[in-house]
C-alpha positions in Angstrom: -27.0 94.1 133.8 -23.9 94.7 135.3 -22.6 97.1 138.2 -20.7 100.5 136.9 -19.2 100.5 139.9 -17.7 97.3 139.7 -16.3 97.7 135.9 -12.5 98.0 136.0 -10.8 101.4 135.7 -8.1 101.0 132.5 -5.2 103.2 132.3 -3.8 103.9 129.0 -0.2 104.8 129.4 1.2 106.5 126.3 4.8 107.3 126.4 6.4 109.5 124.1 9.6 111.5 123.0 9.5 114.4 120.0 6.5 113.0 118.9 4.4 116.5 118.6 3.5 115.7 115.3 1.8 112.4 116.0 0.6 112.6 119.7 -2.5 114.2 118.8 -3.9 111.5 116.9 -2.7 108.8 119.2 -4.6 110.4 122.5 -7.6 111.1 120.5 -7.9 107.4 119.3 -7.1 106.6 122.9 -9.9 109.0 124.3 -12.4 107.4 121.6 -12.0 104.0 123.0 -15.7 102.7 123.2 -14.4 101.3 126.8 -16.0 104.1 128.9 -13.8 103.9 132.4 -10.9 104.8 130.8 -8.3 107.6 131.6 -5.5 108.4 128.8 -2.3 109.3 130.6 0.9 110.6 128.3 4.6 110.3 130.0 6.4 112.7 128.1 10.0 111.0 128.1 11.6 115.0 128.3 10.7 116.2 125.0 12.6 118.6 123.5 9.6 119.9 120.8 6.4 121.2 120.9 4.9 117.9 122.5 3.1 120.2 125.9 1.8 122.7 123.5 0.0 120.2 120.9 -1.5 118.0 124.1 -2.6 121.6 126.0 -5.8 121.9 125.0 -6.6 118.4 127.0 -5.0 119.4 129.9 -8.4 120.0 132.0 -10.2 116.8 130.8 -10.7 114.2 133.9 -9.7 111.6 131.9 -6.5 112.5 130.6 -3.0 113.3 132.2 0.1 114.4 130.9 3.0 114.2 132.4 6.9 115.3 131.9 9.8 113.5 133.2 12.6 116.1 133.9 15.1 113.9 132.1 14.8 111.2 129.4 14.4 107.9 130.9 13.6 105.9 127.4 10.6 104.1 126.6 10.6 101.0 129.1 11.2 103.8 131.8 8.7 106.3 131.3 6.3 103.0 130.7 7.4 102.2 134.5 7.2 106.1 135.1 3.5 105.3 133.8 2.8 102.3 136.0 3.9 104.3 139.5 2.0 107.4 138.5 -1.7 105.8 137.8 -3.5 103.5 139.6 -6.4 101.4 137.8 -7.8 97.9 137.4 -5.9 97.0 134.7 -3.3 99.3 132.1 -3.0 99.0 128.4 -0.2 100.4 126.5 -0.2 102.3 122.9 2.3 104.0 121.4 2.5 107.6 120.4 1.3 106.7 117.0 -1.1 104.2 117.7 -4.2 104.4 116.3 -5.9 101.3 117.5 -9.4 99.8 117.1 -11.9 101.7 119.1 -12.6 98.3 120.9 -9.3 97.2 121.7 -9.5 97.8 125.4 -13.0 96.7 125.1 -11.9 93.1 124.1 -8.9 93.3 126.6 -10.9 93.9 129.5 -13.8 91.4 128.3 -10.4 89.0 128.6 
C-alpha cells in the first residue's frame, strides 16, 4: 500500500479570460478528478465579465484558488503567473473549457 504522504501534490492551473460562461464547467471537471491530492488554481488573465462572480461560490474550498492579474498578460503569461503562484509535485494544465477525463491526472501522475 502506498504512503499518502508521499503521493505528489498536482496543481491544476487553469487560465482564463471572459470565459464566465464556461469556467464553471471546467473547474468542476477539474475538482472531480479522481486524483485525490489535487488543488484547482484559476489565473484570471484580467477579465473584463462576470468570471469572479461565477467562480465565488468556491472561493472557501482548500483546494481551489482563484486568482486575478491586474492586467492581461495572455495565456502563456498567466500560465507562468500560474507556475510562480503554486507550488506542488507536479502541474497539469486545462483550459477554461476543458472538460477532461476524470482520470487524466490520474494516468499523468501514474507516468
Amino acid at each position: 500500500m502506498s504512503d499518502p504522504t508521499k503521493e505528489p501534490t498536482v496543481d491544476i492551473i487553469i487560465p482564463t479570460f471572459n470565459r464566465a460562461h464556461l469556467i464553471d464547467t471546467a473547474v468542476r471537471a477539474a475538482l472531480d478528478q479522481s486524483w485525490w491530492n489535487r488543488r484547482v488554481t484559476v489565473i484570471d488573465d484580467a477579465s473584463t465579465d462576470s468570471t469572479a462572480a461565477v467562480l465565488s461560490p468556491y472561493f472557501d474550498r482548500p483546494d481551489f484558488n482563484y486568482i486575478c492579474l491586474a492586467r492581461n498578460l495572455g495565456t502563456a503569461g498567466a500560465k507562468n503567473a500560474g507556475l510562480l503562484l503554486t507550488n506542488g509535485s507536479a502541474v497539469s494544465f486545462h483550459d477554461s473549457d476543458d472538460i477532461p477525463h476524470r482520470d487524466k491526472v490520474l494516468r499523468q501522475v501514474r507516468c
